[in-house]
C-alpha positions as a Python dict, from the first residue, in 0.01 Angstrom:
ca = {
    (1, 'X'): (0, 0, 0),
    (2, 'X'): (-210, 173, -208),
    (3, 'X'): (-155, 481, -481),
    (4, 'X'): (72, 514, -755),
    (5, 'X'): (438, 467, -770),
    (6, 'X'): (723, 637, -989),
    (7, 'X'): (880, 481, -1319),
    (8, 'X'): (1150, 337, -1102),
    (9, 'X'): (943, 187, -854),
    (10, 'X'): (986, 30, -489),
    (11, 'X'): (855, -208, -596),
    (12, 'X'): (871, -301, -182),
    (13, 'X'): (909, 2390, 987),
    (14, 'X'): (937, 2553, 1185),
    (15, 'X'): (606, 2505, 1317),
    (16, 'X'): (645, 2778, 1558),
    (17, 'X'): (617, 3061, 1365),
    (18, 'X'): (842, 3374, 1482),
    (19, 'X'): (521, 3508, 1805),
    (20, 'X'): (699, 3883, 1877),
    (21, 'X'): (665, 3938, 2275),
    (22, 'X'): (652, 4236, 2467),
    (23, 'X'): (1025, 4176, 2631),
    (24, 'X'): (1079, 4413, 2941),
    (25, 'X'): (1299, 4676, 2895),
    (26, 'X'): (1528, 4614, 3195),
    (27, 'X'): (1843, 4814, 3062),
    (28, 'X'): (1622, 5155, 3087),
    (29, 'X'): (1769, 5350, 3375),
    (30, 'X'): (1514, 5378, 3727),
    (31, 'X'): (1376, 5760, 3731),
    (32, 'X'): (1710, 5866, 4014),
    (33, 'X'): (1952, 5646, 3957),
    (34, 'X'): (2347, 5779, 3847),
    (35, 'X'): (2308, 5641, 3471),
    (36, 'X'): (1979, 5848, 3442),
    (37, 'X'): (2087, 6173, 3638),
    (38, 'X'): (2422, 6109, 3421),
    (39, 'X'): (2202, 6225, 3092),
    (40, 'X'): (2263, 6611, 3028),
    (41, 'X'): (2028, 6790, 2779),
    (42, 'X'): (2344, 6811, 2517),
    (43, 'X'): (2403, 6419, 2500),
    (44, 'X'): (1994, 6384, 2488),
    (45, 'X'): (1897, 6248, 2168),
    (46, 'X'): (1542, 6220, 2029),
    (47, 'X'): (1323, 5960, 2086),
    (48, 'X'): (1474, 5584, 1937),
    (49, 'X'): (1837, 5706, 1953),
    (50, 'X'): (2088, 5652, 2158),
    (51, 'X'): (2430, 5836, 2182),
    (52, 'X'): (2738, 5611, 2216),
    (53, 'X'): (3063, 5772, 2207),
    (54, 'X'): (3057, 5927, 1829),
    (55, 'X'): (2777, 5707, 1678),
    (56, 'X'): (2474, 5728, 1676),
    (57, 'X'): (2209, 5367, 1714),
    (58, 'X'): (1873, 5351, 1578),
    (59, 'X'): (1689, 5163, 1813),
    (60, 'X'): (1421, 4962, 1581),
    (61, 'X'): (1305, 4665, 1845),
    (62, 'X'): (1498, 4359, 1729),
    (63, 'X'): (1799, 4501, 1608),
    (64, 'X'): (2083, 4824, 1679),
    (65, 'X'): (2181, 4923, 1343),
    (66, 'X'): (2446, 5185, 1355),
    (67, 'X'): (2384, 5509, 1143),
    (68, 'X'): (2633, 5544, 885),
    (69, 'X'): (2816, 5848, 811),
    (70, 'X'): (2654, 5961, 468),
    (71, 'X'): (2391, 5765, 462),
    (72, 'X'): (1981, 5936, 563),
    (73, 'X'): (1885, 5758, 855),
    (74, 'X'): (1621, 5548, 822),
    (75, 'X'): (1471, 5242, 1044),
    (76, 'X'): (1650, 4953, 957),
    (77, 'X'): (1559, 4584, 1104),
    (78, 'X'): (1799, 4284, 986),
    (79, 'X'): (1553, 3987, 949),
    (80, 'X'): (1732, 3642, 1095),
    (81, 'X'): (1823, 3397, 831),
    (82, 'X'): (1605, 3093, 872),
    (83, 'X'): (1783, 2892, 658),
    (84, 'X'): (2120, 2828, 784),
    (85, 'X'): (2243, 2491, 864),
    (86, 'X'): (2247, 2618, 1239),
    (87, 'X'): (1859, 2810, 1252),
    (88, 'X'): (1739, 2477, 1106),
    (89, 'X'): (1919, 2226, 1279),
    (90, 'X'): (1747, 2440, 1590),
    (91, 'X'): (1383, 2450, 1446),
    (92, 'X'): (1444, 2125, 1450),
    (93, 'X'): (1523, 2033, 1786),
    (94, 'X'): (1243, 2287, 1906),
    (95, 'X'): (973, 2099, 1669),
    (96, 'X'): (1099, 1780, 1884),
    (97, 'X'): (1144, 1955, 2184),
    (98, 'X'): (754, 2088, 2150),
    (99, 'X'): (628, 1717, 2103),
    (100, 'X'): (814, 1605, 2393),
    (101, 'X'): (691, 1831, 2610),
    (102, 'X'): (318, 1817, 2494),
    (103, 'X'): (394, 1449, 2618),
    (104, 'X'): (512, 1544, 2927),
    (105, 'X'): (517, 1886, 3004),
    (106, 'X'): (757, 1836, 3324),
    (107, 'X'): (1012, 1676, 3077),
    (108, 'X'): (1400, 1795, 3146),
    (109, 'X'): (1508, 2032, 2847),
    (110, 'X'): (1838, 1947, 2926),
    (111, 'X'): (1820, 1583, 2907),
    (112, 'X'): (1576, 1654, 2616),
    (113, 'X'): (1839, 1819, 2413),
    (114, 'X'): (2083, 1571, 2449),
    (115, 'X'): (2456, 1606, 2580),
    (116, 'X'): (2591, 1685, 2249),
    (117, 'X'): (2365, 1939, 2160),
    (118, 'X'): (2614, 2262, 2210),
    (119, 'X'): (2885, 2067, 1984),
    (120, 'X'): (2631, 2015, 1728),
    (121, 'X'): (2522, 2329, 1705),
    (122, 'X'): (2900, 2476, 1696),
    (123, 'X'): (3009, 2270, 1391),
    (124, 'X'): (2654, 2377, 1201),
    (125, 'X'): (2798, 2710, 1264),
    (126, 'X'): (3156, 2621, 1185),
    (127, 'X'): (3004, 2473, 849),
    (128, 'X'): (2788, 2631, 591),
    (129, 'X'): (2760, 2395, 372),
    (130, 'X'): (2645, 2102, 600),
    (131, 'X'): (2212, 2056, 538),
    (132, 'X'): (2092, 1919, 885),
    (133, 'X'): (1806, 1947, 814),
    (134, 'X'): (1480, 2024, 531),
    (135, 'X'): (1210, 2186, 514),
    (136, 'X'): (911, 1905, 442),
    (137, 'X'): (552, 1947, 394),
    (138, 'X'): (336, 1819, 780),
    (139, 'X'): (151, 1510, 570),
    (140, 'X'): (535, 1408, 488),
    (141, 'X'): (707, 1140, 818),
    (142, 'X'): (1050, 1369, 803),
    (143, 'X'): (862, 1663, 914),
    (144, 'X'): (760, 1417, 1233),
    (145, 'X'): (1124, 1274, 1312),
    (146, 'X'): (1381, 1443, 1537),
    (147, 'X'): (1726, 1341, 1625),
    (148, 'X'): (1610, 1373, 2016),
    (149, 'X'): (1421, 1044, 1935),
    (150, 'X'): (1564, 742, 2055),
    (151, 'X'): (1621, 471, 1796),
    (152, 'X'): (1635, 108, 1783),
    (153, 'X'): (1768, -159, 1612),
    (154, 'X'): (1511, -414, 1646),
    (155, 'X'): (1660, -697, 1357),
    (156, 'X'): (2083, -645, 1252),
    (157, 'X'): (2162, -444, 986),
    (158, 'X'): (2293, -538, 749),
    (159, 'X'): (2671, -388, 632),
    (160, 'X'): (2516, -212, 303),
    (161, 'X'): (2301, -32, 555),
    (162, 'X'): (2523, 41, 826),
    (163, 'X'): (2773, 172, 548),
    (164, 'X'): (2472, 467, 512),
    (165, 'X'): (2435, 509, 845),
    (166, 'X'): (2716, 732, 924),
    (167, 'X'): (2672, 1083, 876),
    (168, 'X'): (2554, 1228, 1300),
    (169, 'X'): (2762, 1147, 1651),
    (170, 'X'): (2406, 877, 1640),
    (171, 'X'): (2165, 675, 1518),
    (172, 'X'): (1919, 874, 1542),
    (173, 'X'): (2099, 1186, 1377),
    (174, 'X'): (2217, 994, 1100),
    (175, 'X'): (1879, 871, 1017),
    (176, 'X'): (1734, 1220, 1014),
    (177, 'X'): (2003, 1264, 750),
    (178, 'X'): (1976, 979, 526),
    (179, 'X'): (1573, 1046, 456),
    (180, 'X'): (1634, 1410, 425),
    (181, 'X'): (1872, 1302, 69),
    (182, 'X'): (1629, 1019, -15),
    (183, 'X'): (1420, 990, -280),
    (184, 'X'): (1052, 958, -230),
    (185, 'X'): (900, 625, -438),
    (186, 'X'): (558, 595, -263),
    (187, 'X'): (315, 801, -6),
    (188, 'X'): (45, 693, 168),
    (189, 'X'): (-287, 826, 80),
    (190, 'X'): (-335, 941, 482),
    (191, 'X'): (-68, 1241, 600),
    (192, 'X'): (231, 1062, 767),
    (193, 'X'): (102, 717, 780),
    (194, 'X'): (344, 530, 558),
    (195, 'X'): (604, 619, 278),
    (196, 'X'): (905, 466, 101),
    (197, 'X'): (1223, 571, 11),
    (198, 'X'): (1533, 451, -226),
    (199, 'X'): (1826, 534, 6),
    (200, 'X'): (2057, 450, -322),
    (201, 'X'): (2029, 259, -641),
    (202, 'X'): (2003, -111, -455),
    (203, 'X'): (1835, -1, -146),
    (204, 'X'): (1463, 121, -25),
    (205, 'X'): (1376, 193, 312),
    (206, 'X'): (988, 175, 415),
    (207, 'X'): (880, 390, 752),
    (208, 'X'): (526, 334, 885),
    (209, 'X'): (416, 393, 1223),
    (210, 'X'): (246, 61, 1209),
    (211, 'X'): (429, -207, 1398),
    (212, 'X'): (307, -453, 1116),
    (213, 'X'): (669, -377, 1039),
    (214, 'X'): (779, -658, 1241),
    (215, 'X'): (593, -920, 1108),
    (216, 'X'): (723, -752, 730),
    (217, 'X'): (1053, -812, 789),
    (218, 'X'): (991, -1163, 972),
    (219, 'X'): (806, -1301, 696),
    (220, 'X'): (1037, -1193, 419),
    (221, 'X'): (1328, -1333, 643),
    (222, 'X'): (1088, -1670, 661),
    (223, 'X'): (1079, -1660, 228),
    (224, 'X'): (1481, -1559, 216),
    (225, 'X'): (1582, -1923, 388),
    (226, 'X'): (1229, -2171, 297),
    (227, 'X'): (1153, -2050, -30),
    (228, 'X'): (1476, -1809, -176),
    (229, 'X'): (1345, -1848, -541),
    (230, 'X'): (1031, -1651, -456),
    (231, 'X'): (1070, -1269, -572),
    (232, 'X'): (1086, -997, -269),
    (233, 'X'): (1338, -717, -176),
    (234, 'X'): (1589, -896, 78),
    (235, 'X'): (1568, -827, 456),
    (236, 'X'): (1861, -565, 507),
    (237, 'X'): (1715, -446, 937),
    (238, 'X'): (1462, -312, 1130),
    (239, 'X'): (1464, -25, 1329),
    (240, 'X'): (1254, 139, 1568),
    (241, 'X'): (1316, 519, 1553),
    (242, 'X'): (1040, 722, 1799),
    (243, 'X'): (694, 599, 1709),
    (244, 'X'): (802, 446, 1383),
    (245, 'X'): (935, 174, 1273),
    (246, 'X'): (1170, 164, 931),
    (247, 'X'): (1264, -123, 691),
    (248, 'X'): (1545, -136, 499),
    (249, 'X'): (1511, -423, 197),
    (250, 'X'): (1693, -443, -145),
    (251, 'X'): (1509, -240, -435),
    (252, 'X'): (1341, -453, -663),
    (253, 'X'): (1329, -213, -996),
    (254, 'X'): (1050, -230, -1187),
    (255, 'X'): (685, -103, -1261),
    (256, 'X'): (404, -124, -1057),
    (257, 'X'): (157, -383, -1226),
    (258, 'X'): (-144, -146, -1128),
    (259, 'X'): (91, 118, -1357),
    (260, 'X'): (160, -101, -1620),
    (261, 'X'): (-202, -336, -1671),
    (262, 'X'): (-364, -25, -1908),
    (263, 'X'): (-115, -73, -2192),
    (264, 'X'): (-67, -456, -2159),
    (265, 'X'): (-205, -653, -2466),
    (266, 'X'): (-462, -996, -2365),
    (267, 'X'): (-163, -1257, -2391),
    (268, 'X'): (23, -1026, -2207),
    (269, 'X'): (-198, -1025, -1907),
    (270, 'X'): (-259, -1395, -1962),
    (271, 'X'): (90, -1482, -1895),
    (272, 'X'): (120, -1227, -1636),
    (273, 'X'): (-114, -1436, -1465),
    (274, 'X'): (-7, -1752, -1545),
    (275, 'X'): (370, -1657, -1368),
    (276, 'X'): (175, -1548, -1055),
    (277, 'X'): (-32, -1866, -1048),
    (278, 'X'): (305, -2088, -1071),
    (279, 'X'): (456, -1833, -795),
    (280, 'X'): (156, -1829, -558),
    (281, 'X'): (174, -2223, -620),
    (282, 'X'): (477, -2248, -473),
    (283, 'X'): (429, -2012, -210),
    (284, 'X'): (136, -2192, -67),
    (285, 'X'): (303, -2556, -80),
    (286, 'X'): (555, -2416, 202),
    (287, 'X'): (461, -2691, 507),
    (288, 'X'): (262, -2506, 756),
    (289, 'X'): (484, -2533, 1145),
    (290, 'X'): (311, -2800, 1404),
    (291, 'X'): (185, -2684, 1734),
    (292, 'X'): (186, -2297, 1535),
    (293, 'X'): (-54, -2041, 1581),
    (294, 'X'): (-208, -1884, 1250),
    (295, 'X'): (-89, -1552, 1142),
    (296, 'X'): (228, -1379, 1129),
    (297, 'X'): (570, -1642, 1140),
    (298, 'X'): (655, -1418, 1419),
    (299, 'X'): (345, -1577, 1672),
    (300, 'X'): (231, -1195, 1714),
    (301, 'X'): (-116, -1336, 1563),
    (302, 'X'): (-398, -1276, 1267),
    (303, 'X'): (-473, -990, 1084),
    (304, 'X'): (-772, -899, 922),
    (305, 'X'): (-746, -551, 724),
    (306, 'X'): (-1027, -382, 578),
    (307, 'X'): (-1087, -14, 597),
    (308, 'X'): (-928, -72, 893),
    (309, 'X'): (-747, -340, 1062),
    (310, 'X'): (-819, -551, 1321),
    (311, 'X'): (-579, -827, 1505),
    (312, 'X'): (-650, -1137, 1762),
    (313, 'X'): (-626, -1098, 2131),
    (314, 'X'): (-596, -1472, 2160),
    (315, 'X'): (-356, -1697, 2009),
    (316, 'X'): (-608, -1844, 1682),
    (317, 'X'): (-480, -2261, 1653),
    (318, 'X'): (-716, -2394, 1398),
    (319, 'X'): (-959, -2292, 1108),
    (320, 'X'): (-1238, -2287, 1320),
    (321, 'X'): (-1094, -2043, 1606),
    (322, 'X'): (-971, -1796, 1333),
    (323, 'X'): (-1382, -1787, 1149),
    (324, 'X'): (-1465, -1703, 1537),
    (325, 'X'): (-1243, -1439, 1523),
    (326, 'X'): (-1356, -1325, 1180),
    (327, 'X'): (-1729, -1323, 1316),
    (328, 'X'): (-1683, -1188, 1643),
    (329, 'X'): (-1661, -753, 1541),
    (330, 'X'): (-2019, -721, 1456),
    (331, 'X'): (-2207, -379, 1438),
    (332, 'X'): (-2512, -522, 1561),
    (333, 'X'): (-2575, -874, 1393),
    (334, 'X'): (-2783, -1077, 1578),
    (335, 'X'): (-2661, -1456, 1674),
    (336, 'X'): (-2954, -1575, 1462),
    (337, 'X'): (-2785, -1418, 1137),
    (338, 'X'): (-2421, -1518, 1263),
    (339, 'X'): (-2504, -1825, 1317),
    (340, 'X'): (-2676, -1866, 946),
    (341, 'X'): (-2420, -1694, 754),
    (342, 'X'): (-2176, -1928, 946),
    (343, 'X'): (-2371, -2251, 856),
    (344, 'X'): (-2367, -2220, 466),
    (345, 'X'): (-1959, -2226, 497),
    (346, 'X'): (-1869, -2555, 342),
    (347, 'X'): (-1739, -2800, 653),
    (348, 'X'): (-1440, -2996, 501),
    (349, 'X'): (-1115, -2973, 598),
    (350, 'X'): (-910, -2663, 559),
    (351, 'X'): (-536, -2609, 475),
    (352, 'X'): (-350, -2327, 626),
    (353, 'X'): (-112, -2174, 375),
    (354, 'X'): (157, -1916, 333),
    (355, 'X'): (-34, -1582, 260),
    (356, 'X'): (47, -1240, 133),
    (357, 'X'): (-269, -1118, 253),
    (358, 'X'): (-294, -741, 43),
    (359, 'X'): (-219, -971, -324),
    (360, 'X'): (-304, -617, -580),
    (361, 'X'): (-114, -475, -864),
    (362, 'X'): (-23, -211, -679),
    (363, 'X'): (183, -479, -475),
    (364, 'X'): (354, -689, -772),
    (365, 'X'): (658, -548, -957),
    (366, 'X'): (679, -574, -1346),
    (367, 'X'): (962, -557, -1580),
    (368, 'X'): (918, -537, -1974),
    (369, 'X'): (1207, -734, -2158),
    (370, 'X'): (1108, -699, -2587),
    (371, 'X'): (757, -791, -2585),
    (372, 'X'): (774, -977, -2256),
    (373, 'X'): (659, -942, -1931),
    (374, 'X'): (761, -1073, -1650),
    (375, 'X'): (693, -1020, -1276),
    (376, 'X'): (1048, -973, -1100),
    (377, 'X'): (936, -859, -760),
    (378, 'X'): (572, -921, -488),
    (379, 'X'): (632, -642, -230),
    (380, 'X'): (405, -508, 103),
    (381, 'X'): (384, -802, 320),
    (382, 'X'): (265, -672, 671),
    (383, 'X'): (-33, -878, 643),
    (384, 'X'): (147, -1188, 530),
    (385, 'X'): (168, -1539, 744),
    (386, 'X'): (-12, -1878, 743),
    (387, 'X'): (-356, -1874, 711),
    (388, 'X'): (-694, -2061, 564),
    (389, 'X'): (-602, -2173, 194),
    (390, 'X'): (-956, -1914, 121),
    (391, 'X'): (-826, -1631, 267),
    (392, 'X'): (-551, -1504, -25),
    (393, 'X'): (-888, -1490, -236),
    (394, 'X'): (-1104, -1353, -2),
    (395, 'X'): (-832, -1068, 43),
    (396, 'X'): (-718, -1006, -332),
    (397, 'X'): (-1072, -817, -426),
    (398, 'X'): (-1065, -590, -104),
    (399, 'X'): (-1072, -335, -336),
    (400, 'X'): (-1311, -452, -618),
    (401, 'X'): (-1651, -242, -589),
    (402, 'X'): (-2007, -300, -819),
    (403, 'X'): (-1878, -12, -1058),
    (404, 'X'): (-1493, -113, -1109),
    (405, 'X'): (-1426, -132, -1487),
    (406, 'X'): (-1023, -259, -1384),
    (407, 'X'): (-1017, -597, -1563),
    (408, 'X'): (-742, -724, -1340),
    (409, 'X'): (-1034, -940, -1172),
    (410, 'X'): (-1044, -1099, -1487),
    (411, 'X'): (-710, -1223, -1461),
    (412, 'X'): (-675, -1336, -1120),
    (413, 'X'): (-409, -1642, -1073),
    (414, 'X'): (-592, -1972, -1081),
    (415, 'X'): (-440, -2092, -708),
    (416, 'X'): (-582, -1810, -496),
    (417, 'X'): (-897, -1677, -716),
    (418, 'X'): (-1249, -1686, -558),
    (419, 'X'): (-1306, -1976, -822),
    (420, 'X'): (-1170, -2162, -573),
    (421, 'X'): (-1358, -2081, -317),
    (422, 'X'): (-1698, -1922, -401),
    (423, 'X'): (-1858, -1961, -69),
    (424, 'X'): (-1613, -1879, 115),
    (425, 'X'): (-1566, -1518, -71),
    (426, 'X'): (-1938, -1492, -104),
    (427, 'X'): (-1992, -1534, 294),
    (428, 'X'): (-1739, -1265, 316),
    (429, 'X'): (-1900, -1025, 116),
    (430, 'X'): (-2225, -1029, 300),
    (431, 'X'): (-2045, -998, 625),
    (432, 'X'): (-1836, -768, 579),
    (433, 'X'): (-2093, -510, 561),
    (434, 'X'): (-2171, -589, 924),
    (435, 'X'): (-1795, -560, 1046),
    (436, 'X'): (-1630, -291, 1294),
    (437, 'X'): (-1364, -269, 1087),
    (438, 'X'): (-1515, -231, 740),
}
């Protein structure tokens, strides 16, 4: 994930707009009938008014205000409050209601609503202090979720996060809740694409509509039993909630390394890298399954992200399969060039490895202790699994451009810089010009 974080870092509407409508007027009495023949010229007030026993109504088109005795009569219209727990708790449902139905526009309201709906509704009344629901901005996910979503628990939660869970008669209502009183840690540079959350002072929650997810919360379940002294937030459950999928994981406190890098001294960043080298050493020495196909430890296959991503539609079983599936997306090369580029890639033996796959500052956690320090936390690993020893290096300058000036590539851990592997990363780079997905 890319952007800035804050201090304390994870380190892991109404839309419809009040429309007035000409509503038919089908109390007015037929031109004949007893009520209008009833009318005498005495009881006949002037236009707007209407006589009703002793008082008199100002008709002003939403609302009946009665006149009071005293007091000039003027037009009066009482404006709805928006903002109680009940009005929002309803924009709400209609903001859910609206997608639903764009979806499928013969859906059943009824069903769509949800049995409890009327009892809902009732206690938001009963209760003025309960907040259902908040107003967020459209490029922020809770503006997207709705209670009339069905959700999932894909992996167990955990009993820290089921103890947060239980505000709503459901899952999916006390969901809505928790994110509305979370704090916001990180947001994805596109509107409603990814963002993380501290749910409380041990635990974030990440929500993505990316089902990369999945292979997240496998592969930091795979570290948690083969390799527990590696640093990443703990597995706490996965849930599918509507079209996206949520995380929950222990908070690993800290700075960002991308946030901290500026105002680190040269030894500093030296032994910065020398603790990722030792980590990334260890991480890579993990024994790589028999008979297992590369890519995520869940078997759902290889990913390769660059400005976008792109993922195998065949199971990839050896070194040579995955460079066939890294050569395959061209925008027009020729097999001439493939077939060059493809030739000057050195031909011994490669490893596959445990791999973060997105390896950035942005991505390792930092914690100063006196002049120290250290790295307490690696987070973001939806592009993680075993892959070519090359490819940690290949991915870790994604980012790095002709002009960058961010001397982090100076610094790169020993294991998994392009040192390493210069023609591999060199290949790459002229390549990846010609990709679909770059």
């Amino acid at each position: 994930m890319g952007g800035s974080r804050s201090e304390q870092d994870y380190s892991l509407r109404d839309p419809n707009k009040g429309r007035k409508r000409k509503i038919p007027d089908h109390d007015a009495p037929e031109p004949g009938s007893d009520l209008a023949d009833s009318a005498t010229p005495s009881s006949k007030k002037t236009c707007g008014e209407l006589a009703i026993g002793t008082t008199t109504l100002k008709q002003t088109g939403d609302v009946k205000v009665p006149a009071l005795a005293g007091v000039p009569s003027k037009n009066r219209l009482l404006k709805p409050n928006r903002k109680t727990p009940a009005a929002k708790w309803n924009s709400q449902m209609m903001s859910g209601l609206e997608a639903e139905l764009l979806k499928n526009p013969e859906a059943d309201i009824i069903t769509l609503l949800g049995p409890r709906y009327s009892q809902r509704l009732k206690s938001f009344k009963g209760n003025r202090n309960t907040n259902p629901a908040r107003a967020f901005p459209a490029k922020d996910i809770r503006s997207i979720l709705c209670v009339t979503d069905e959700a999932t628990v894909l992996s167990e939660l955990e009993p820290e996060v089921t103890s947060l869970l239980h505000n709503g008669d459901c899952l999916s209502e006390a969901i809505v809740y928790l994110l509305a009183n979370s704090e916001v840690l990180y947001e994805g540079v596109s509107a409603a694409s990814v963002m993380v959350f501290r749910v409380n002072e041990g635990i974030a929650l990440k929500v993505t509509h990316s089902r990369s997810l999945v292979t997240e919360y496998a592969s930091l379940a795979y570290l948690e039993e083969h390799l527990p002294s590696f640093p990443t937030p703990g597995p706490l459950g996965l849930i599918k909630f509507g079209i996206f999928y949520l995380l929950f994981t222990t908070l690993v406190p800290g700075l960002t390394l991308e946030k901290a890098w500026p105002s680190l001294a040269e030894d500093q960043k030296h032994s910065i890298s020398t603790q990722l080298d030792k980590l990334f050493s260890d991480l890579r020495s993990l024994p790589f399954p028999e008979n297992t196909p590369l890519g995520s430890v869940t078997g759902a296959g290889c990913i390769d992200g660059r400005q976008r991503v792109r993922t195998n539609a065949e199971p990839i079983l050896n070194v040579a399969q995955f460079e066939d599936f890294i050569f395959f997306a061209s925008k027009g090369a020729t097999p001439v060039y493939i077939n060059f580029l493809r030739s000057l890639i050195p031909t011994y033996p490669q490893k596959c490895v445990f791999t973060h796959g997105d390896l950035r500052p942005a991505n390792i956690i930092v914690r100063q202790s006196d002049t120290t320090w250290n790295v307490v936390g690696v987070v973001d690993w939806e592009r993680s699994g075993f892959y070519p020893e090359y490819w940690e290096a290949v991915k870790m300058t994604n980012n790095l451009f002709p002009g960058d000036r961010f001397d982090w590539y100076e610094y790169l851990p020993r294991c998994v810089s392009a040192i390493q592997y210069p023609i591999h990363w060199l290949v790459d780079r002229v390549w990846d010009a010609n990709m679909e997905n770059s």
